[in-house]
C-alpha positions as semicolon CSV with decimal commas, in nm:
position;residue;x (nm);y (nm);z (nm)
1;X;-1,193;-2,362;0,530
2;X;-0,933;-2,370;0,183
3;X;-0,595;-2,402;0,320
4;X;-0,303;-2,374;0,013
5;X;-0,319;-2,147;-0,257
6;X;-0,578;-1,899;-0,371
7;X;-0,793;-2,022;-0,673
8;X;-0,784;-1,803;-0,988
9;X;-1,170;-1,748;-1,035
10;X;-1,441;-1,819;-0,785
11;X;-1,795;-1,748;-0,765
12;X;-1,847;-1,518;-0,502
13;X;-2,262;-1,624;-0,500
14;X;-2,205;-1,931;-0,406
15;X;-1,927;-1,954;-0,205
16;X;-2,126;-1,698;0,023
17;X;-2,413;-1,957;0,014
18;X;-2,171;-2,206;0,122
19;X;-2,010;-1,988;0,394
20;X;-1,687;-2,043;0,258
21;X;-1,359;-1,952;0,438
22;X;-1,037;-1,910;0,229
23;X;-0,670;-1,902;0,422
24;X;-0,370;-1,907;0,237
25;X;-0,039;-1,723;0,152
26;X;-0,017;-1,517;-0,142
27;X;0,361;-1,476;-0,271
28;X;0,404;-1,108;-0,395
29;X;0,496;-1,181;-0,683
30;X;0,216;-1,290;-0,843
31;X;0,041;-0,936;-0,767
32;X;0,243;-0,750;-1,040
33;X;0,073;-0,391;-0,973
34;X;0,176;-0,466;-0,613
35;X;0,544;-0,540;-0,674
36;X;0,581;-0,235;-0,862
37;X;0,580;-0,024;-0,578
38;X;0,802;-0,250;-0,356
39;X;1,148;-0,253;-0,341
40;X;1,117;-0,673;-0,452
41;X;0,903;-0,902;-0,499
42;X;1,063;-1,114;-0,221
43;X;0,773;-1,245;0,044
44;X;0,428;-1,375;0,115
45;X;0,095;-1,211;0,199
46;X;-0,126;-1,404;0,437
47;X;-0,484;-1,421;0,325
48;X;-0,846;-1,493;0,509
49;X;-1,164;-1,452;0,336
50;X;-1,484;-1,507;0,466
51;X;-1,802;-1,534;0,255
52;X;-2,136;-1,464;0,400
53;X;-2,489;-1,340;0,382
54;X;-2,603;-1,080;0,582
55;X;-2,916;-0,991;0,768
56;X;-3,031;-0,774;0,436
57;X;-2,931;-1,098;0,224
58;X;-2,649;-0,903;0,066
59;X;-2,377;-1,152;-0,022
60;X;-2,007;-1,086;0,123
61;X;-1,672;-1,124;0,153
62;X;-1,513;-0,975;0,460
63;X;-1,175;-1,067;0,602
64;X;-0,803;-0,944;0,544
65;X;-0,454;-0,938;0,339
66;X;-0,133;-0,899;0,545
67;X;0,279;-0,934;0,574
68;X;0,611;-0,769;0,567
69;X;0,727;-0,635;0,232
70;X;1,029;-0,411;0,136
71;X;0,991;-0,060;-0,007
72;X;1,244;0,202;-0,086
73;X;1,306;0,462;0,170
74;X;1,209;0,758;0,102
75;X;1,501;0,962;0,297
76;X;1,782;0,733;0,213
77;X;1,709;0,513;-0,091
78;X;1,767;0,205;0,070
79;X;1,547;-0,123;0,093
80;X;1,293;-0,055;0,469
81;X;1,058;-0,322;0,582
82;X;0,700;-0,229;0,655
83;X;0,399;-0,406;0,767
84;X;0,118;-0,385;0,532
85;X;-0,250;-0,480;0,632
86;X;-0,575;-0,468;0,441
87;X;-0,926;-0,566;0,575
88;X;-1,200;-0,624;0,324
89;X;-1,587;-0,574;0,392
90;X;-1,730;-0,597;0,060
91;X;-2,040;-0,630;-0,033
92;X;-2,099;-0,790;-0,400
93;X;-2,302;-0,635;-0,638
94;X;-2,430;-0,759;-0,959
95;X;-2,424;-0,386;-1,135
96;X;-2,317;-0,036;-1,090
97;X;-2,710;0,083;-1,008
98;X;-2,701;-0,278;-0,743
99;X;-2,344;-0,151;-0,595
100;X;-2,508;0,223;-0,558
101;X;-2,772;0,052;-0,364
102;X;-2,505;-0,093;-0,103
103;X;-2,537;0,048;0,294
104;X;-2,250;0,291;0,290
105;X;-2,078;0,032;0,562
106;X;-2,003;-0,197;0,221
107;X;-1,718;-0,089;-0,037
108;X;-1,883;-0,245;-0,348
109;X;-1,760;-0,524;-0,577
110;X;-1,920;-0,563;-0,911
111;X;-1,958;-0,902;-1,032
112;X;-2,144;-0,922;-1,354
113;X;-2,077;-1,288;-1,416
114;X;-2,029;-1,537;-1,200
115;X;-1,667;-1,561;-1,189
116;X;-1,446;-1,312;-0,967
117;X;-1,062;-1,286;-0,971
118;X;-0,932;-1,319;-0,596
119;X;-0,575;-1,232;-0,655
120;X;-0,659;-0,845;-0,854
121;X;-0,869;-0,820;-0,566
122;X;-0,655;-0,873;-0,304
123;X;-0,365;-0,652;-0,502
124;X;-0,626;-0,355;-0,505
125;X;-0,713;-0,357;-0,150
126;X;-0,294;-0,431;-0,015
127;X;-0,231;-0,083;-0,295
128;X;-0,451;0,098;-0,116
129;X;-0,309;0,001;0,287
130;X;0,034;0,125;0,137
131;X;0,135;0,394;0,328
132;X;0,193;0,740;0,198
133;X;0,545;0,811;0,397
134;X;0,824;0,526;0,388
135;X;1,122;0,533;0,548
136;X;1,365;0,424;0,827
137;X;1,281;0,533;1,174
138;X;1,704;0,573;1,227
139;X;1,745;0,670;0,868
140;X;2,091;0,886;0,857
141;X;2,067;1,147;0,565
142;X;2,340;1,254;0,379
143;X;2,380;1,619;0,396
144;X;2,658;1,705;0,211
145;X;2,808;1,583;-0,143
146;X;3,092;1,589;-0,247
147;X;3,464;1,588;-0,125
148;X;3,540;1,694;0,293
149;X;3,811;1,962;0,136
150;X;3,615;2,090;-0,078
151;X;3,313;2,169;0,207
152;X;3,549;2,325;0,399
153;X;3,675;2,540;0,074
154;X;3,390;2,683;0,013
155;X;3,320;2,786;0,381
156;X;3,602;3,003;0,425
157;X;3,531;3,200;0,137
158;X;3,405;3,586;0,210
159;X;3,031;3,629;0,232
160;X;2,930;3,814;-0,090
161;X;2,675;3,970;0,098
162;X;2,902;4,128;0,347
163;X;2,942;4,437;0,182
164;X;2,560;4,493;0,161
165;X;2,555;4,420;0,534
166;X;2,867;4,694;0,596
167;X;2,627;4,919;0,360
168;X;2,347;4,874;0,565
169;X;2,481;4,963;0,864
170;X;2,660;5,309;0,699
171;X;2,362;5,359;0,594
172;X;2,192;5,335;0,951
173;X;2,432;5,635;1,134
């Protein structure tokens, strides 16, 4: 098992020969696509990856991307922590006709050389756990702008619609 950080390029083929493990933190930051949906780039994403063979011989890399990040609120603009979690169960393909041959159980990776990019990787799959809704579970809303005095102003004021209401009801005898 690779403890420390996550190496650039790998080749998935044979570190699934191998039955390689990787475990490491990720810092956020260096998953730019990532960070631009976050509120900073503050944190750490802890990563395991298993590669593997399976009973088919299909090559893998199953395992999962995880930690606390900070996204903007979507009631009251301010920073909320959420949890994020992503669990991979690729299977690696060497084409687009090879990943269309995948069981359906696999979410393909193409790898037409023998290098593959962990990091992209693991900034695709985290994208994809965000979720759709973010916001404080005790999030107060503002409801009203502007100045108290002015609120109450504007509430005292006659309903223009009064008169159609008094015309409605004349109209009604």
């Amino acid at each position: 098992m690779s403890n420390g950080p996550i190496p650039k390029k790998i080749d998935p083929r044979k570190m699934a020969e191998r039955g390689a493990q990787i475990s490491a933190d990720l810092p956020v930051s260096a998953m730019p696509d990532f960070c631009d949906m976050l509120a900073d780039q503050d944190g750490k994403i802890q990563v395991e990856l298993e590669f593997s063979i399976d009973e088919q011989r299909i090559r893998l890399i199953q395992g999962q991307a995880g930690g606390q990040v900070k996204m903007i609120c979507q009631r009251c603009l301010e920073p909320v922590e959420i949890e994020v979690a992503a669990k991979f169960n690729l299977g690696i393909a060497a084409s687009e006709e090879a990943a269309k041959q995948l069981p359906r159980y696999y979410d393909p990776v193409i790898v037409e050389a023998d290098e593959l990019e962990l990091v992209p990787l693991v900034q695709e799959e985290l994208i994809l756990s965000i979720p759709h809704d973010v916001y404080h579970e005790d999030c107060s809303i503002q409801t009203s702008f502007g100045e108290p005095e002015t609120a109450v102003k504007e509430s005292n004021k006659p309903n223009p619609f009064s008169v159609l209401a008094a015309l409605k009801k004349a109209d009604t005898k």
